[in-house]
C-alpha positions in Angstrom: 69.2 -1.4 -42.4 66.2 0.9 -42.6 64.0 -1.7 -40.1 67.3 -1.3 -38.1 66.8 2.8 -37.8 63.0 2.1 -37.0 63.8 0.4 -34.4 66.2 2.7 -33.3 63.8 5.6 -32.7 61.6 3.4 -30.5 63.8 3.2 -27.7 63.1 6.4 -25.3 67.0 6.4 -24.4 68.6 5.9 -27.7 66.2 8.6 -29.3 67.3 10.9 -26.3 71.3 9.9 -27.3 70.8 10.6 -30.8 68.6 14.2 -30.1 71.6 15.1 -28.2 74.2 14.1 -30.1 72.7 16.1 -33.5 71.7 18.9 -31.2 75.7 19.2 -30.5 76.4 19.0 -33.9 74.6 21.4 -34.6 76.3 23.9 -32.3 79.6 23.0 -33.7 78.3 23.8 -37.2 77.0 27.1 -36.1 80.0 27.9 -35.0 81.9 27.2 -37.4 80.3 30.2 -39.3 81.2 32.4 -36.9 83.9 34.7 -38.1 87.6 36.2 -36.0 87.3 39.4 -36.1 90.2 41.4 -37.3 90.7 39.3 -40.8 90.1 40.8 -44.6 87.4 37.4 -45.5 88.1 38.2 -49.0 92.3 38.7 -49.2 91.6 35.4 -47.1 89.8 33.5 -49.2 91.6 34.3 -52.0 95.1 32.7 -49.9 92.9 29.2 -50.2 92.5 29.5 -53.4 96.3 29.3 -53.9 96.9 26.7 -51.4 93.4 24.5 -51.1 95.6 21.6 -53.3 98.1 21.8 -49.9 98.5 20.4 -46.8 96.8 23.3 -45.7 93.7 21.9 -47.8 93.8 18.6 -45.6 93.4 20.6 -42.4 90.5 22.9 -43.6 89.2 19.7 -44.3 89.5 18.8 -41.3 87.8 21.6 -39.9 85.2 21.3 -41.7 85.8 24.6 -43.7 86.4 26.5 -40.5 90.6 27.5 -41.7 89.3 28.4 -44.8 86.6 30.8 -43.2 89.0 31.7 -40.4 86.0 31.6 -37.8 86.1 30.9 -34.0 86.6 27.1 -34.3 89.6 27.5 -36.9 92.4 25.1 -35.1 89.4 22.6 -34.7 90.1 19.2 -32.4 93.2 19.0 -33.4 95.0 20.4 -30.7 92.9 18.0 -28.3 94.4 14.8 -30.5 97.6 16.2 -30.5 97.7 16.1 -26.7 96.2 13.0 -26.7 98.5 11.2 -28.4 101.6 12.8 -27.2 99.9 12.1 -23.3 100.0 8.1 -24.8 103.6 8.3 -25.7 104.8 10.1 -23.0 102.9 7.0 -20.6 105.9 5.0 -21.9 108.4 6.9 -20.6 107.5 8.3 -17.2 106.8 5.9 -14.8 104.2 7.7 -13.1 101.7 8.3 -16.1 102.2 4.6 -16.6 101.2 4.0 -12.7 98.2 6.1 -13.5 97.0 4.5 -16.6 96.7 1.5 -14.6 94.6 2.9 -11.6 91.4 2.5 -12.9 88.5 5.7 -13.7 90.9 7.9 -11.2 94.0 7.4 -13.0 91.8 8.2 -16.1 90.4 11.4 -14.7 93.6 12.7 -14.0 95.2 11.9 -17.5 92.6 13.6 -18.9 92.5 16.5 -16.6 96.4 16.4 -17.9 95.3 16.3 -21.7 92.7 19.3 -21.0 95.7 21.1 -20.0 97.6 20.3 -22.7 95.1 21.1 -25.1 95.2 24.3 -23.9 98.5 25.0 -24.4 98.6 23.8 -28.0 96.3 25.9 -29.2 97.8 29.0 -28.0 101.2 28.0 -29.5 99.2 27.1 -32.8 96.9 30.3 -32.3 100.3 32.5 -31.7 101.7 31.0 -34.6 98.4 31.2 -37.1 98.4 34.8 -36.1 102.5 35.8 -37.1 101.6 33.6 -40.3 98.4 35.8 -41.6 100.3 39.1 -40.3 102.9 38.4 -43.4 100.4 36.8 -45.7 98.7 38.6 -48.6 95.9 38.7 -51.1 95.3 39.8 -54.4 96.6 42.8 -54.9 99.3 42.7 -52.4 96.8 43.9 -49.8 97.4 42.5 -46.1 94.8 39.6 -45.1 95.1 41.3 -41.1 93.2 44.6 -41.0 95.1 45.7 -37.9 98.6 43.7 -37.9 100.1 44.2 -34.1 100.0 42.7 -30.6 96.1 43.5 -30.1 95.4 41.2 -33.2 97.8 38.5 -31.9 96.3 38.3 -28.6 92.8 38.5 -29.8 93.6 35.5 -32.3 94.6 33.6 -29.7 92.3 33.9 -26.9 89.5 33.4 -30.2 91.0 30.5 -31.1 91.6 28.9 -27.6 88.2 29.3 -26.3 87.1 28.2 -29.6 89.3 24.7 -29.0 88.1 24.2 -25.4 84.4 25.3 -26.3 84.7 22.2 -28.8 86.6 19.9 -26.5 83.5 20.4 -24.0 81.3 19.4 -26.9 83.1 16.4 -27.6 83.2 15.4 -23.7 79.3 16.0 -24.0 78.4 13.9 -26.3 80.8 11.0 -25.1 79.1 11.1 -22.0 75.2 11.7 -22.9 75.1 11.2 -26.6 75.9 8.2 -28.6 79.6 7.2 -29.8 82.7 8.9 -29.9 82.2 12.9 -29.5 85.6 14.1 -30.9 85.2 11.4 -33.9 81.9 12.5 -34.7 82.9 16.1 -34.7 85.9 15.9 -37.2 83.5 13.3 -39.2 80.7 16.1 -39.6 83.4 18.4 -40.3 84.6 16.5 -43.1 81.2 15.6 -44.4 80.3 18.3 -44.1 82.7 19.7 -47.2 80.9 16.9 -49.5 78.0 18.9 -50.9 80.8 21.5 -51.8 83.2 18.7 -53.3 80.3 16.9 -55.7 79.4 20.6 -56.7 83.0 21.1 -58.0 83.1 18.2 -59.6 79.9 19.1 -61.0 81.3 22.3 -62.6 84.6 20.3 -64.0 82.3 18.3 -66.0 80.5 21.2 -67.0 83.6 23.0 -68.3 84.9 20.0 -70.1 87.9 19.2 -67.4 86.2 16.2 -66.6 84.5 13.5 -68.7 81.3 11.4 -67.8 83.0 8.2 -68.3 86.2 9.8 -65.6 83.2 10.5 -62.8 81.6 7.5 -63.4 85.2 5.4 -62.6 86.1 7.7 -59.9 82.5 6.9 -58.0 83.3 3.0 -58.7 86.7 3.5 -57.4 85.2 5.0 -54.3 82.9 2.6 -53.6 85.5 0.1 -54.1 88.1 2.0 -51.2 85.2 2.0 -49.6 84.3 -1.3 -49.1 88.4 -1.9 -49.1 88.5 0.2 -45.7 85.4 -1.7 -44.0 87.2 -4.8 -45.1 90.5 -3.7 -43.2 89.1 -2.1 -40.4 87.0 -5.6 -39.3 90.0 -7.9 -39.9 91.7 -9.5 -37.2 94.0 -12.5 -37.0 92.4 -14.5 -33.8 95.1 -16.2 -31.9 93.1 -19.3 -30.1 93.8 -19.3 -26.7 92.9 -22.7 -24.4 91.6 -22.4 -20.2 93.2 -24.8 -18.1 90.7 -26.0 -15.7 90.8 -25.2 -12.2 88.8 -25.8 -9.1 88.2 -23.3 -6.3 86.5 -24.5 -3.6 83.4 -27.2 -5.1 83.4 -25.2 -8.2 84.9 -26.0 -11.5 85.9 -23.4 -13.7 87.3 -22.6 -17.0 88.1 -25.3 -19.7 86.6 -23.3 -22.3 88.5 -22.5 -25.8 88.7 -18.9 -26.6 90.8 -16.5 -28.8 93.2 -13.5 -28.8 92.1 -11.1 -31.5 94.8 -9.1 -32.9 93.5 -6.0 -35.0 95.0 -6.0 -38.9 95.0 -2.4 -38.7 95.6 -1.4 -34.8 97.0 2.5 -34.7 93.8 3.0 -36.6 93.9 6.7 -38.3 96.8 8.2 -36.0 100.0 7.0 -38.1 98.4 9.3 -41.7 97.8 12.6 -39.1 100.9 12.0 -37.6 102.9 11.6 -41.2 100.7 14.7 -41.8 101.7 16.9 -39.0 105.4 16.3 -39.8 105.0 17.0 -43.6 103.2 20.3 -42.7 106.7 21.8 -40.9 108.4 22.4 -44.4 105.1 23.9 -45.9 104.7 26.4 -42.7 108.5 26.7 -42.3 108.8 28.2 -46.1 105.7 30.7 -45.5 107.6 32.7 -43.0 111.3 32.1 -43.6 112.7 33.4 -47.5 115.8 31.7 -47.0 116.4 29.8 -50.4 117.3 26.0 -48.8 113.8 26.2 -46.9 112.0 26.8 -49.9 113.5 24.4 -51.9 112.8 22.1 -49.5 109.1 22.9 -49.1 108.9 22.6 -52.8 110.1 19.0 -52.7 108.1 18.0 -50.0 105.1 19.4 -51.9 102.2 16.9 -52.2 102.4 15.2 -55.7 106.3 15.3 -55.2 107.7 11.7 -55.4 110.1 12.8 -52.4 107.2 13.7 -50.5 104.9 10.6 -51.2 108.1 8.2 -50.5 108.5 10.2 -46.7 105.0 10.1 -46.4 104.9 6.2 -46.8 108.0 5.5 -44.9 106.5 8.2 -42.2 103.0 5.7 -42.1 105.1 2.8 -41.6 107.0 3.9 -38.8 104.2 5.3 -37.2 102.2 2.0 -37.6 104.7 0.1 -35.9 105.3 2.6 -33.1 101.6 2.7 -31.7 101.1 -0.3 -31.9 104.0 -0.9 -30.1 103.0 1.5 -27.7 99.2 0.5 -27.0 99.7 -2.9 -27.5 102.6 -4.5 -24.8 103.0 -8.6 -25.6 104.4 -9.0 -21.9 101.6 -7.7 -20.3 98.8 -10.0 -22.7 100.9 -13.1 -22.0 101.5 -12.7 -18.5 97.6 -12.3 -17.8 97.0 -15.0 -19.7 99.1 -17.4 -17.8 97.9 -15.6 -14.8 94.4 -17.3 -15.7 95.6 -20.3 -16.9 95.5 -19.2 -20.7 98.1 -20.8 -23.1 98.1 -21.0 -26.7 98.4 -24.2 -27.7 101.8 -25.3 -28.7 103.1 -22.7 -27.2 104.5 -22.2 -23.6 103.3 -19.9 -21.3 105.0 -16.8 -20.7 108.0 -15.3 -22.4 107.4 -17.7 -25.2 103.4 -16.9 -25.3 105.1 -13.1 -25.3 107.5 -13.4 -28.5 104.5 -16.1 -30.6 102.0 -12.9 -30.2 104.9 -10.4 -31.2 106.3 -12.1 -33.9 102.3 -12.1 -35.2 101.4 -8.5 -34.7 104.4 -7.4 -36.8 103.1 -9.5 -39.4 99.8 -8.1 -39.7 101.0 -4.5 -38.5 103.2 -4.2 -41.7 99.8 -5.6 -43.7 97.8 -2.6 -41.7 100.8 -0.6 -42.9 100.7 -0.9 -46.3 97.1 -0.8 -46.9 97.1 2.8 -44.5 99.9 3.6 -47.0 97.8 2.8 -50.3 94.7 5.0 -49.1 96.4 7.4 -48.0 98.1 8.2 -51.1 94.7 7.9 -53.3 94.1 11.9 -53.5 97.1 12.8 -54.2 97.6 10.4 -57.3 93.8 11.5 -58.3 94.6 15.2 -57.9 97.5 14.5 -59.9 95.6 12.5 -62.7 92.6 13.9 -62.5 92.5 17.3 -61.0 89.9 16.3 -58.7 88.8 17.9 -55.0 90.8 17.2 -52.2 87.5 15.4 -50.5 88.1 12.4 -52.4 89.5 9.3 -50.6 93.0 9.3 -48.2 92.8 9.9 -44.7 89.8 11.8 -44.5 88.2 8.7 -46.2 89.5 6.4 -43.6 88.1 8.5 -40.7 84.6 8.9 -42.0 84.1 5.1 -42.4 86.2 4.3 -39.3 83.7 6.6 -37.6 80.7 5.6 -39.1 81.3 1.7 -38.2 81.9 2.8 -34.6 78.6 4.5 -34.1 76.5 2.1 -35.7 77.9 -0.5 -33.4 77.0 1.1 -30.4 73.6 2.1 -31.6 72.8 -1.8 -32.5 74.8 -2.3 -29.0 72.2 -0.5 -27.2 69.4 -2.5 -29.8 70.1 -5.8 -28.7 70.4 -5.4 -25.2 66.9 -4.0 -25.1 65.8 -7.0 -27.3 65.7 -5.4 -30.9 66.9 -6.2 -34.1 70.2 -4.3 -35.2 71.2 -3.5 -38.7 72.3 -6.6 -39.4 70.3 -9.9 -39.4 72.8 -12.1 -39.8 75.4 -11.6 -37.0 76.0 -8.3 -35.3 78.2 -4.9 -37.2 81.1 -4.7 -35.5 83.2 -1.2 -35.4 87.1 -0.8 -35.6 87.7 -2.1 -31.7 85.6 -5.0 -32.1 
């Protein structure tokens, strides 16, 4: 692994990708520090303090600590995903997205062009919305967390937080395009890591004040290594379908013949079915923060995480969610018919509508597998929490996109490795990230 980083930094290129990519980084971080003006920082800080064990804590998280401070890059990517994924499901239902999806780099440009847009309106929904909810919060004391409640704060708030969301789309784009792996993974992965040295020092300070025993830290570091290697597992499994070319002769040439295989992805909605589940559970929890009305606060309080209500919708809420992407970025029709349209066939199995309902009838095997295992690490900080009293850092979805993210990036760095004749990290086959 370390001979693997060496080699790394000897390629001109790859150096220049990397530079690049922690040069952006960077930026983001620095602006994470940098505060909206018009807020009381310590009526505000105090708010977290109440709610940090929250769903609100999961999207500070995500943020990298940017909610908690309330600075310009507050609503984070998260916007930008949103639109993404709403941009995939809506490519099901209108036939012209679906036409464009299937134009090649043009159709591409224009759906992101469209989720740019949409991007843009989410935030100022979600700015508008972070701005009525901080105008009736309050800090110690019963003292206002908004120095200057009104229309000029609202508007400020969300022009700050748009421009912050765009300013970090950009970024993303950027180091897509001229640095190495995934720019809007790699920004909510810095974000989250970026709460680590802050989650081991209160841990540090439970054990100081008795809360927490050597012998609980040391099981709690095994179990993490354990989910650990339990996600890397997962994420690399596939259930190859083996797929046989007819042989075919155009013009004095011979061609296929050769034995292949179909994989199918254990886990294929990757992280998107625990945000989604996690959006949806948020609506109670913001719902009850600006309406007093008894029913809705009930209802927030047994849709609280460590409820058994809430962790029974957040499961069901996974497995739906599982099973819908899936369906939707994975069509059965579409992989048999191009199959047969190259003279693929499983064998034993006719080409076709048959091929189409053999490769179904699989992925909802395996999906309700992925399903269950998004399910059971999802669910791991909330039962520590409950147990332990432990950070919200530990495990769950924020767990799952840190090692997703980190498999992904390796793999094109050893990518770009081999094809310039170098070793990668791994000498005995090649480190393969979540798509394979």
């Amino acid at each position: 692994m370390l001979e693997g980083f060496q080699n790394a930094t000897r390629i001109p290129e790859l150096r220049r990708r990397l530079f690049f990519t922690f040069a952006m980084l960077a930026v983001y971080r620095v602006g994470v520090a940098i505060p909206t003006p018009g807020i009381d920082r310590q009526a505000l800080a105090a708010f977290f303090d109440r709610v940090k064990d929250t769903i609100f804590g999961l999207f500070n998280l995500f943020s990298g600590g940017a909610l908690e401070q309330f600075s310009v890059f507050s609503l984070g990517i998260m916007p930008y995903i949103s639109a993404s994924i709403i941009l995939q499901l809506l490519t099901v239902v209108f036939p012209y997205l679906e036409r464009l999806s299937k134009e090649g780099e043009v159709g591409r440009r224009k759906i992101t062009q469209y989720t740019r847009y949409g991007t843009i309106v989410l935030s100022v929904i979600q700015g508008l919305m972070i701005a009525y909810g901080l105008e009736r919060t309050q800090g110690p004391g019963g003292s206002s967390v908004v120095m200057d409640p009104g229309w000029k704060f609202r508007i400020m708030t969300v022009l700050t937080l748009t421009s912050g969301t765009a300013f970090i789309m950009w970024l993303g784009e950027q180091i897509t395009e001229r640095g190495i792996g995934n720019g809007i993974s790699l920004i909510i992965f810095s974000g989250i890591v970026a709460r680590a040295p802050s989650a081991v020092t209160e841990t540090y300070q439970f054990v100081q004040e008795g809360e927490l025993g050597i012998l609980v830290v040391l099981f709690i570091a095994a179990l993490i290594v354990v989910t650990v290697g339990a996600i890397i597992f997962m994420e690399r499994g596939q259930r190859r379908i083996p797929v046989q070319y007819a042989k075919r002769v155009v013009g004095r040439k011979l061609y296929g013949g050769q034995s292949s295989h179909l994989p199918l992805k254990i886990n294929t909605s990757g992280v998107i079915p625990p945000i989604f589940a996690s959006s949806v559970l948020i609506f109670p929890a913001t719902a009850a923060q600006f309406l007093p009305y008894p029913w809705v606060q009930s209802m927030a309080a047994y849709l609280a995480p460590g409820q058994w209500l809430h962790d029974c919708v957040y499961v069901g809420l996974i497995i739906f969610f599982c099973y819908f992407y899936t369906a939707v970025v994975f069509n059965p029709v579409d992989v048999a018919e191009n199959m047969k349209k190259f003279g693929g066939y499983i064998p034993g199995i006719r080409p076709g509508q048959r091929t189409a309902e053999f490769i179904d009838r699989v992925l909802s095997r395996i999906t309700l597998g992925g399903a269950i295992y998004l399910s059971a690490v999802a669910l791991l900080p909330t039962i520590l929490i409950g147990q332990f009293n432990l950070p919200f850092f530990f495990g769950g979805t924020a767990l799952l996109i840190v090692v997703g993210v980190a498999l992904d990036t390796i793999a094109q760095i050893e990518t770009h490795m081999i094809t310039r004749n170098y070793e990668g990290f791994m000498k005995r086959g090649r480190l393969r990230g979540r798509r394979g």
